[in-house]
Every structure is written in C-alpha cells, then in structure tokens.
Residue, then its C-alpha position, 0 to 999 in steps of 0.5 A: x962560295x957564291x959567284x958573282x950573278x949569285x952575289x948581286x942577287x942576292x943583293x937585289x933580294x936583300x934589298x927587296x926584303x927591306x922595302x917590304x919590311x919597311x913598307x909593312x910596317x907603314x901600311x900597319x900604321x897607315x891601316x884603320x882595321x886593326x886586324x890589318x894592322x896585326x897581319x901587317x905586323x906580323x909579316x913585316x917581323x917575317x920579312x926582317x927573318x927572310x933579309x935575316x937568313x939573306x945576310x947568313x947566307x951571303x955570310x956563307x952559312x945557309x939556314x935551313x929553310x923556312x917552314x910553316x905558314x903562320x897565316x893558314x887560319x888567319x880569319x879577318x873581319x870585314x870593315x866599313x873604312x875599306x877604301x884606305x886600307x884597300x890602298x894598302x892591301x894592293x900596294x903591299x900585294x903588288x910588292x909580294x908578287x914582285x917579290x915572289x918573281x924574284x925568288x922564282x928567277x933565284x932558284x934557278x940561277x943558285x948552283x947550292x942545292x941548299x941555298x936553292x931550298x932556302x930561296x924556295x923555302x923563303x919564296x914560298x912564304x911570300x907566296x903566303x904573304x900575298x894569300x893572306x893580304x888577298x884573303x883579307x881583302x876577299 
C-alpha cells in the first residue's frame, strides 16, 4: 500500500522515464556516429524496463531490482562529425543526472525496504546511463 507522497512520486519518476525514453530514441535518430546510435538505442530499451518495473510497483507488486550494467565495457569510437552529436550527449547527460537526483530523494522518502531497492536498483543503472554517454564523449 503506498501512501500519498509515494504515489505522486512515483508518478513524477514515471514521467521522467518516458522523456527520457522518448528523448533516447530522437537523439539515436538524430545521431551521425552509429555507435551513438546503438548506445541511444539500447538505453531507451532500458528506460521503458525502468517506466516498466515503475507501473508493476505502483500496481502493488515490487520486482526485484535491476541488476547488471550492460555498458561496463562499451568501447565507443571517435568521429570527426562530434558537434551534433556533442548536443545530444549533453542534453541526454543532463536529463540522467536530473533523473538520477530524483531516484536519490525517492529512496528516502519510500516506507517499503524493497520498493526502496528497486528505486536504488533502477537509480543506480541511470547512474551508468550517464557514465556511458560521459565515457563516449570523453
């Protein structure tokens, strides 16, 4: 049973995850590099599984959470057409760490060890998001 505060947030998480799905997929169709492409790819597949786990835990049934960081050896290569895909790297960046704040203040604020776990769980894969985008454009 969820109380009010935790509703609304996770609503607002639900919401986050969808701009950043949505935002993900234009900017890998916006991208020139298509390594870029790929890992914008792939990390909009992973925010529709965290609006996913989202909508079951808001349903009353917590999954467990996420495990693995499917980027950990991602190896990017460097291209000469940077200046567009710079844009995209810091906008989508910029969108993680936003993110990534709002799962902190959830952690806290959730009465239910495991829904907290699933929120650190989810949070700590956004974390990874924002790696990956700064490894790339390191």
């Amino acid at each position: 049973q969820l109380t009010q505060k935790e509703t609304s947030l996770l609503k607002d998480l639900k919401d986050q995850e969808k701009l950043c799905e949505e935002k993900y997929k234009k900017h890998a169709a916006a991208a020139s590099d298509p390594q870029l492409k790929n890992l914008f790819s792939r990390l909009a597949q992973t925010e529709k599984a965290h609006y996913d786990m989202l909508v079951q835990m808001e349903q009353g049934a917590v999954p467990p959470p996420p495990t693995g960081d499917i980027f950990r050896n991602l190896q990017l290569a460097d291209t000469p057409e940077k200046q567009n895909d710079c844009y995209l790297c810091t906008d989508l960046l910029t969108a993680e760490k936003h993110a990534s704040h709002l799962y902190d203040t959830c952690v806290f604020e959730f009465t239910d060890e495991n829904a907290r776990n699933l929120l650190n769980g989810i949070q700590k894969q956004e974390q990874g998001h924002g790696k990956a985008i700064y490894d790339y454009m390191s």
